[in-house]
C-alpha positions as CSV (number, residue, x, y, z in Angstrom):
1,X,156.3,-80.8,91.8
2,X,158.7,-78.4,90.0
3,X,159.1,-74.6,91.4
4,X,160.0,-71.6,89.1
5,X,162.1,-68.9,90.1
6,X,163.0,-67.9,86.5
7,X,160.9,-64.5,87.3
8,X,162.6,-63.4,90.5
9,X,164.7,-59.9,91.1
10,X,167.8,-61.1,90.7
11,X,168.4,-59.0,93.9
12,X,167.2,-61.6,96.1
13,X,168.5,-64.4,94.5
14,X,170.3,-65.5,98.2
15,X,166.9,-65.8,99.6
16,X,166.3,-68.6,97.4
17,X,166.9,-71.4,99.1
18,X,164.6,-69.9,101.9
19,X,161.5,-69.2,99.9
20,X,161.4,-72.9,98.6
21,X,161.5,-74.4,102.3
22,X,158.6,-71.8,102.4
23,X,156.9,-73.4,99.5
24,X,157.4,-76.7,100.4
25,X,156.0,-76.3,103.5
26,X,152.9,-74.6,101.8
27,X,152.4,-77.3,99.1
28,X,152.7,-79.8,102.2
29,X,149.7,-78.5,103.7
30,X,146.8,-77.0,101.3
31,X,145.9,-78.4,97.8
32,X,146.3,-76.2,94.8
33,X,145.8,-76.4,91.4
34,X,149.0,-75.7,90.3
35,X,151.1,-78.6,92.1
36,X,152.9,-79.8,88.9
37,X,154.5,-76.1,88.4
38,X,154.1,-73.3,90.8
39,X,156.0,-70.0,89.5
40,X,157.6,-68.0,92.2
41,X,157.6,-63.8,91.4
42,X,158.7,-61.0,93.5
43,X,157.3,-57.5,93.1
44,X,160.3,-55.2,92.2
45,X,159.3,-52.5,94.2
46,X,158.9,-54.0,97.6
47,X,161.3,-57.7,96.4
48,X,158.8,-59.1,98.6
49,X,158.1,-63.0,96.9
50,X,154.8,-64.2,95.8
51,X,153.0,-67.3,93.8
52,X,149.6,-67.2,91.8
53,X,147.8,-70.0,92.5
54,X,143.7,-71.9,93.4
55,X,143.7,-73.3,96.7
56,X,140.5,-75.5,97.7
57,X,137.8,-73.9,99.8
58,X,137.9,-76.5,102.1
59,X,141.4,-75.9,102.6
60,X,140.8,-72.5,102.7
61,X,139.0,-72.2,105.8
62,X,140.8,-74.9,107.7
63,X,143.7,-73.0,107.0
64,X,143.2,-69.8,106.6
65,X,142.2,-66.6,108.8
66,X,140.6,-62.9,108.2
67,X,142.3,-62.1,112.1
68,X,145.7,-60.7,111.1
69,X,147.5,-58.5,112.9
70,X,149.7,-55.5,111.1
71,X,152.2,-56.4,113.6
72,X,152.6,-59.7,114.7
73,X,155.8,-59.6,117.1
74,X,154.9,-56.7,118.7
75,X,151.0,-55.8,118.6
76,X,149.8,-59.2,117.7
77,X,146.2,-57.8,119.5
78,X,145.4,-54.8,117.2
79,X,144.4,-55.1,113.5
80,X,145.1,-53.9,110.3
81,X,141.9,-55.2,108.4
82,X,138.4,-53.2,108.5
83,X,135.3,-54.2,110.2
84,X,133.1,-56.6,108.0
85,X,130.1,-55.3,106.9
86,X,127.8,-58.1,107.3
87,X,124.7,-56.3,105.7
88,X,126.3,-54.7,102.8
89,X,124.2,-55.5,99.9
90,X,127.3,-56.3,97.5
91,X,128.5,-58.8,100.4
92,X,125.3,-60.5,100.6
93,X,125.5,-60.8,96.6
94,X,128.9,-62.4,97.4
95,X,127.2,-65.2,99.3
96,X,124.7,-65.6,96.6
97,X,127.2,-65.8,94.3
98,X,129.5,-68.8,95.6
99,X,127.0,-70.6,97.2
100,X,126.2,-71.2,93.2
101,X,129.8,-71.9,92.8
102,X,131.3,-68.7,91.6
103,X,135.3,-69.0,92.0
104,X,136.8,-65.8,93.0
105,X,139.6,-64.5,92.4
106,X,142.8,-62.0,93.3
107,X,142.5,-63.1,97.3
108,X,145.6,-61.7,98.7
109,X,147.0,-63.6,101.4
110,X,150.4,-64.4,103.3
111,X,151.7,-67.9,104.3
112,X,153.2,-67.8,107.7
113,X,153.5,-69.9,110.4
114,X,155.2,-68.1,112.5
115,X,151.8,-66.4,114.6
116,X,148.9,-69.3,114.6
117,X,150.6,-72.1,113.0
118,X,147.5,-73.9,112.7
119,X,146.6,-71.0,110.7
120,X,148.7,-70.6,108.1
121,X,147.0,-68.7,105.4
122,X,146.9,-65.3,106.8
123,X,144.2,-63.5,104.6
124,X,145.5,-59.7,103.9
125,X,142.8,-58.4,101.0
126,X,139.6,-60.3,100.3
127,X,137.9,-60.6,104.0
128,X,134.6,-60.8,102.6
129,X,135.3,-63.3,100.3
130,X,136.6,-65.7,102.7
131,X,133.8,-65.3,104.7
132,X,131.4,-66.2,101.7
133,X,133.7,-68.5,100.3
134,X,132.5,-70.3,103.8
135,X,129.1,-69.7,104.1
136,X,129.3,-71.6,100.8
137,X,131.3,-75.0,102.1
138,X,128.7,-75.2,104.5
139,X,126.5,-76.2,101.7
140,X,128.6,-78.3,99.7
141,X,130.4,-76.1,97.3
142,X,134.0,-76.8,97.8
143,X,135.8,-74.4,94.4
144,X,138.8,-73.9,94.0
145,X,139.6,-69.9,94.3
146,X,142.0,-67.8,93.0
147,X,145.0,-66.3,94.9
148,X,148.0,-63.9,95.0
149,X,150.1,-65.3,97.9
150,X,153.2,-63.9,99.5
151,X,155.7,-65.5,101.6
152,X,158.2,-64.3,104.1
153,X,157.0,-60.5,104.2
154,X,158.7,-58.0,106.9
155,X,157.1,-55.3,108.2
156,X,157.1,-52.7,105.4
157,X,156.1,-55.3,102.9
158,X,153.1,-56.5,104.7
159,X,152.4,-52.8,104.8
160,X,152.7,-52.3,101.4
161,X,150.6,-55.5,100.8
162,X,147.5,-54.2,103.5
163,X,147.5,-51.4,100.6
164,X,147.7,-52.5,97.3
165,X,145.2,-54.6,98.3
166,X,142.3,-52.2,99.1
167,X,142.8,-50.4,96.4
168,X,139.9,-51.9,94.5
169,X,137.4,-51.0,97.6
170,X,136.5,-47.8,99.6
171,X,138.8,-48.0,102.0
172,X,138.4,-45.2,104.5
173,X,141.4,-43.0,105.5
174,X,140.9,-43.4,108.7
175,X,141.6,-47.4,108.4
176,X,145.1,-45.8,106.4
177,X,145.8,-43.9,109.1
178,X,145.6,-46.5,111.7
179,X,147.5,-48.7,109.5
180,X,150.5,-46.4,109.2
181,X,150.7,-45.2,112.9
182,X,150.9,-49.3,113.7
183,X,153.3,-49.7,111.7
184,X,155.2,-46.9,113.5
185,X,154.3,-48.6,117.1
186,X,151.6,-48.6,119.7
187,X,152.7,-46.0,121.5
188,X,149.9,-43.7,120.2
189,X,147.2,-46.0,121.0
190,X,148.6,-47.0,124.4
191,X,148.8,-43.3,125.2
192,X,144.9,-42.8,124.5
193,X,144.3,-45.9,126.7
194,X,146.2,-44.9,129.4
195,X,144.3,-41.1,129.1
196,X,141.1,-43.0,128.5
197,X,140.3,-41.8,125.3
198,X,140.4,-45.7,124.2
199,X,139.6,-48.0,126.7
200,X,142.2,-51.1,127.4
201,X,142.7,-53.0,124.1
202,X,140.7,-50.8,121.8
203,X,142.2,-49.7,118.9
204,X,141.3,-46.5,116.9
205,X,138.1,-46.5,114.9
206,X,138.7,-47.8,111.3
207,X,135.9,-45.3,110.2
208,X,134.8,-42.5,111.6
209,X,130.9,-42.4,112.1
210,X,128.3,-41.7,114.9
211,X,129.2,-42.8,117.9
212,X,132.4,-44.4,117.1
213,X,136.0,-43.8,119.1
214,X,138.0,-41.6,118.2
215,X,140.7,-41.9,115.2
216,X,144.0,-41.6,114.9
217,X,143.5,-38.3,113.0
218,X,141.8,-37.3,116.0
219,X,144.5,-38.2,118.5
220,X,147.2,-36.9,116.2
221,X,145.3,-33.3,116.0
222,X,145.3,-33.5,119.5
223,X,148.4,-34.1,120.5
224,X,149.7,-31.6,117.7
225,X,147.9,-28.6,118.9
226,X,148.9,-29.1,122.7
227,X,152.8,-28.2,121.8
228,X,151.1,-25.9,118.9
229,X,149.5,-23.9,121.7
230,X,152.4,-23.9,123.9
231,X,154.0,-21.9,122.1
232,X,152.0,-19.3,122.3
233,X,151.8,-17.0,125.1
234,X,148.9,-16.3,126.8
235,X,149.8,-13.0,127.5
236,X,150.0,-11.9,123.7
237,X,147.1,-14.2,122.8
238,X,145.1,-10.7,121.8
239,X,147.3,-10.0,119.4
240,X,148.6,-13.1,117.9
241,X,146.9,-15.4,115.2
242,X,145.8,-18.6,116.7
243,X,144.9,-21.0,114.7
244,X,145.2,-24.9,115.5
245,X,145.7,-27.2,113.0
246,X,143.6,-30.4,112.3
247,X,146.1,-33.1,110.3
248,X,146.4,-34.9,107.2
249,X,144.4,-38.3,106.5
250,X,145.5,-40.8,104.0
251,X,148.7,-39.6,104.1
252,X,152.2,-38.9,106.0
253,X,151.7,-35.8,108.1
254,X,155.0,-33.9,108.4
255,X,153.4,-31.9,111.4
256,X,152.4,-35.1,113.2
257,X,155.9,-36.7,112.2
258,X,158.2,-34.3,114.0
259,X,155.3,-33.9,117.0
260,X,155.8,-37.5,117.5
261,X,159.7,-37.1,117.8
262,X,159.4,-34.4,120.6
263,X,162.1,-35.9,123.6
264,X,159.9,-37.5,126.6
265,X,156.6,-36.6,124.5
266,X,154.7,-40.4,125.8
267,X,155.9,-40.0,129.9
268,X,155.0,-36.3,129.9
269,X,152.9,-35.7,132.4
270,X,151.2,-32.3,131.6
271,X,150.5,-34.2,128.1
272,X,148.5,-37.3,130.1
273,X,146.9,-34.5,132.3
274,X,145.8,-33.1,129.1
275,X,144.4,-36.4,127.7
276,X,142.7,-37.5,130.9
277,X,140.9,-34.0,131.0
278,X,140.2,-34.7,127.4
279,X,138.7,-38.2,128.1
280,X,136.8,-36.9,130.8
281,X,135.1,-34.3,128.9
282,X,134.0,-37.0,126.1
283,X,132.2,-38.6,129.0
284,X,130.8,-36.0,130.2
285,X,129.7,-34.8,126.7
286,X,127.9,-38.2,125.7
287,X,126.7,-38.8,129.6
288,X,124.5,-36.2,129.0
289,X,123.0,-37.1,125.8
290,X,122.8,-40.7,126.6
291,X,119.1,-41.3,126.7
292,X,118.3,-38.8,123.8
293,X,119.6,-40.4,121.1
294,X,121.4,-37.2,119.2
295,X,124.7,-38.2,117.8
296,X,125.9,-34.7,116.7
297,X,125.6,-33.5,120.1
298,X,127.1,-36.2,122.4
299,X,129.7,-36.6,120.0
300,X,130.6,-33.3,119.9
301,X,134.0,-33.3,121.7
302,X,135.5,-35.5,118.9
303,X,134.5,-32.9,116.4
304,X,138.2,-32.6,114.8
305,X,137.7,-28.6,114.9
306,X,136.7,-28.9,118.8
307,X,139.4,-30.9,119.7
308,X,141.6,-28.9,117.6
309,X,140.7,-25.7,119.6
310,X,140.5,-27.3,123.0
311,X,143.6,-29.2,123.5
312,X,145.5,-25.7,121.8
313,X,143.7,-23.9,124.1
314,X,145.1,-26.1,127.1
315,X,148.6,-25.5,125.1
316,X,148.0,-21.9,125.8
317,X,147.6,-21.3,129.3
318,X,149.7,-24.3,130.4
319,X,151.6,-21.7,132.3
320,X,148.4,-20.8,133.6
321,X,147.3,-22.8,136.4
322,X,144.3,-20.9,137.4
323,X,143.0,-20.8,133.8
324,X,143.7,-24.2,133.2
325,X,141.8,-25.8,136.0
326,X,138.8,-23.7,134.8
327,X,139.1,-25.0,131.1
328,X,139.2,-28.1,132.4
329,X,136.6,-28.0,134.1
330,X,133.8,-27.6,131.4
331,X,133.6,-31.3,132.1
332,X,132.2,-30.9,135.1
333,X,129.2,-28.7,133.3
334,X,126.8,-31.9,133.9
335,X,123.2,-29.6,134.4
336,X,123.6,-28.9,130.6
337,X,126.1,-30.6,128.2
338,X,129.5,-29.7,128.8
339,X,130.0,-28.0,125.6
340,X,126.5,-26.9,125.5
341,X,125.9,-28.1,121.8
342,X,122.4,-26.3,121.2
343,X,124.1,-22.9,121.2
344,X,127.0,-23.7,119.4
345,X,124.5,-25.2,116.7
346,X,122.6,-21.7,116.8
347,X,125.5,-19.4,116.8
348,X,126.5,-18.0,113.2
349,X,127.9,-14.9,111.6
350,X,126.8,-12.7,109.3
351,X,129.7,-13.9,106.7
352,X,128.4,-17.7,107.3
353,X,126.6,-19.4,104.0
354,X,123.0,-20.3,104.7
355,X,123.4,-23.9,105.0
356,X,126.1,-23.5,108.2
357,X,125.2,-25.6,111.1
358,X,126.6,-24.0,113.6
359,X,130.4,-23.9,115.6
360,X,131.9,-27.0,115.5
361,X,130.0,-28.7,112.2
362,X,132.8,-27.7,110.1
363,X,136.4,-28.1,109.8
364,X,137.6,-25.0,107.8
365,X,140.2,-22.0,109.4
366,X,137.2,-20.1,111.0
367,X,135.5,-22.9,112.8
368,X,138.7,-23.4,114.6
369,X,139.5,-19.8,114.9
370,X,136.4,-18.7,116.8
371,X,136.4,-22.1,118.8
372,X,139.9,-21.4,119.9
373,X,138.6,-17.3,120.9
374,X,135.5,-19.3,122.7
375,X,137.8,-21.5,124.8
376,X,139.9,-19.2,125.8
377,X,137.0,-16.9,126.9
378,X,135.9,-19.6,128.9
379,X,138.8,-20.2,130.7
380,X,138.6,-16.4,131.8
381,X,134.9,-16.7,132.5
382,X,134.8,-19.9,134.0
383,X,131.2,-19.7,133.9
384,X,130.3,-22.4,130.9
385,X,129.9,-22.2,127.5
386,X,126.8,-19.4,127.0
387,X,125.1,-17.8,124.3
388,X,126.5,-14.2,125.0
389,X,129.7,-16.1,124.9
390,X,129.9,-17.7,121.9
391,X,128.7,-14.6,120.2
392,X,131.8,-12.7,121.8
393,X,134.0,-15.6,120.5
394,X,132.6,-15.6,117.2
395,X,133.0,-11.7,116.5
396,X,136.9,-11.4,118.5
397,X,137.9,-14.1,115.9
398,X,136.6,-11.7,113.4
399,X,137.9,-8.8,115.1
400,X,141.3,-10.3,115.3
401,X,141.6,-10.9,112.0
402,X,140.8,-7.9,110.4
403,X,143.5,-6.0,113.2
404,X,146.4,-8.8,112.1
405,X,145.5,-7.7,108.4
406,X,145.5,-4.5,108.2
407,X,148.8,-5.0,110.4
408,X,150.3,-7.1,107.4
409,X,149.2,-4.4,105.1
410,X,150.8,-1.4,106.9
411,X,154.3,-4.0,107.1
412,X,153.9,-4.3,103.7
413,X,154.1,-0.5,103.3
């Protein structure tokens, strides 16, 4: 067996010596085609070392593993990979297709022993495959398939790797997101656990759908507005514009970024009181619609415009202790639902488009803005979310705006 580095960055040249005992240790354990000559590469952006090569199926699944943690030192129990969707018609194709001995190809995959030894083959990109690539063994068909394979990744290069490697699929944002906050730590997720928003040793949904937890755009927004609203005073709210923010997917949020920074921000206890109320009124919300089997409703509270407005609404009067307690309290609204979804479904403008569905369905600047005027109604009121309510939200928002206009205009002057 002779190894190539010929094609390496000369920048890592030192970690020669280390990537070969790597190597050696991989050729010791899973058959490949390429055993005569094996070429080592690194990818110049990341220097993070690589091989092309076919492993055996056989070897594949004794070997390898789709269960691969992000982070293995540190939140070895929470993955970076996406659900598999087991009746996805291309997937069942898949099975179709190796069961009649198709090899695949461009399975990205890390060697390291260092979590599950007994597992060496860490599968990164190409879950799916794997899985039919086994389903296929079963009956007989051991292939030889085809495989990018890294060794001796930190961190930031196993990121990079989780990334590249979706690129050929539809991979959601939300999975992105969840991705990058792991990489940043678990103090997110262990704050929604300890709130209740997750439960103990969930992680955030890799999709956002019907019924699913929340996401990590979703606990980001609501975090955000919390210290958003706090800086407005309740006293001036009547004349100030109020608008919460609902942040970025996909990408780096600069908003979330410095939130996330704020001194104390995980052991602050007005923040947990806020979450727990939070969690409470999720309950509460999908309590109610338990038995009827309507998704938009009970799901309501994690509508990113309702959260938004809520949690910068509980930023608001957090001075406020009277208001507060009846703000939080909408949970407690069991009769009806909490947020009492039929009338926020109903309510419209005469501005809105004839397809709107309704406060809360949408995501835009006035969603938010009359949800936030709503809210903070409420809190006043203390009597629920009503009709009459939700109508005087709706046209203060409106109202508001046009008086902070014409007040820019006359500035302007």
């Amino acid at each position: 067996m002779e190894l190539g580095f010929e094609h390496i960055n000369e920048k890592v040249r030192n970690k020669e010596s280390k990537i070969k005992e790597q190597i050696e240790s991989f050729l010791e354990q899973l058959e490949i085609l390429e055993k005569e000559h094996i070429t080592i590469h690194t990818d110049n952006k990341t220097l993070a070392f690589y091989v092309e090569c076919h492993i055996k199926a056989k070897d594949i699944i004794e070997k390898g593993t789709i269960d691969v943690p992000l982070d293995p030192d540190n939140q070895s129990d929470y993955r970076a990979n996406r659900e598999v969707v087991a009746g996805n018609p291309a997937y069942t194709k898949m099975i179709q297709d190796a069961e009649r001995r198709r090899v695949f190809s461009n399975i990205v995959a890390e060697f390291n022993t260092q979590f599950e030894p007994e597992k060496p083959l860490k599968i990164i990109g190409g879950q799916h495959r794997f899985l039919a690539i086994d389903k296929a063994l079963e009956k007989g068909v051991d292939e030889y398939h085809g495989f990018k394979l890294y060794f001796d990744l930190d961190m930031k290069q196993r990121l990079d790797v989780q990334l590249i490697s979706n690129t050929n699929i539809a991979v959601s944002s939300d999975l992105l997101d969840r991705m990058f906050e792991t990489v940043k730590g678990p103090e997110l997720r262990i704050w929604c656990q300890d709130c209740g928003i997750l439960e103990k040793g969930q992680d955030f949904t890799d999709k956002k759908q019907k019924g699913s937890q929340i996401s990590v755009r979703g606990a980001r927004t609501l975090i955000t507005n919390y210290f958003l609203g706090k800086e407005v005073n309740d006293t001036d709210f009547g004349n100030t514009r109020t608008m919460p923010n609902i942040t970025s997917t996909g990408v780096v949020d600069e908003d979330w970024e410095r939130t996330r920074l704020i001194e104390g921000i995980w052991e602050n206890e007005d923040l947990l009181k806020m979450g727990k109320e939070y969690a409470e009124l999720i309950k509460s919300q999908k309590a109610y619609f338990k038995s009827k089997n309507n998704f938009e409703f009970s799901d309501k509270a994690l509508s990113y415009a309702v959260l938004a407005a809520w949690s910068y609404i509980a930023g608001v009067l957090n001075q406020n202790g009277v208001r507060l307690e009846k703000h939080y309290n909408l949970k407690k609204r069991t009769s009806t639902d909490p947020l009492n979804a039929a009338v926020m479904a109903a309510a419209r403008h005469k501005t809105d488009p004839d397809n709107y569905r309704g406060l809360g369905t949408r995501t835009d600047v006035k969603d938010r803005g009359r949800l936030v005027e709503l809210f903070f109604l409420q809190a006043e009121k203390g009597t629920g979310v009503t009709p009459k309510l939700v109508e005087l939200g709706i046209q203060k928002y409106h109202a508001k705006e046009a008086i902070l206009k014409v007040k820019e205009l006359e500035d302007k002057l």
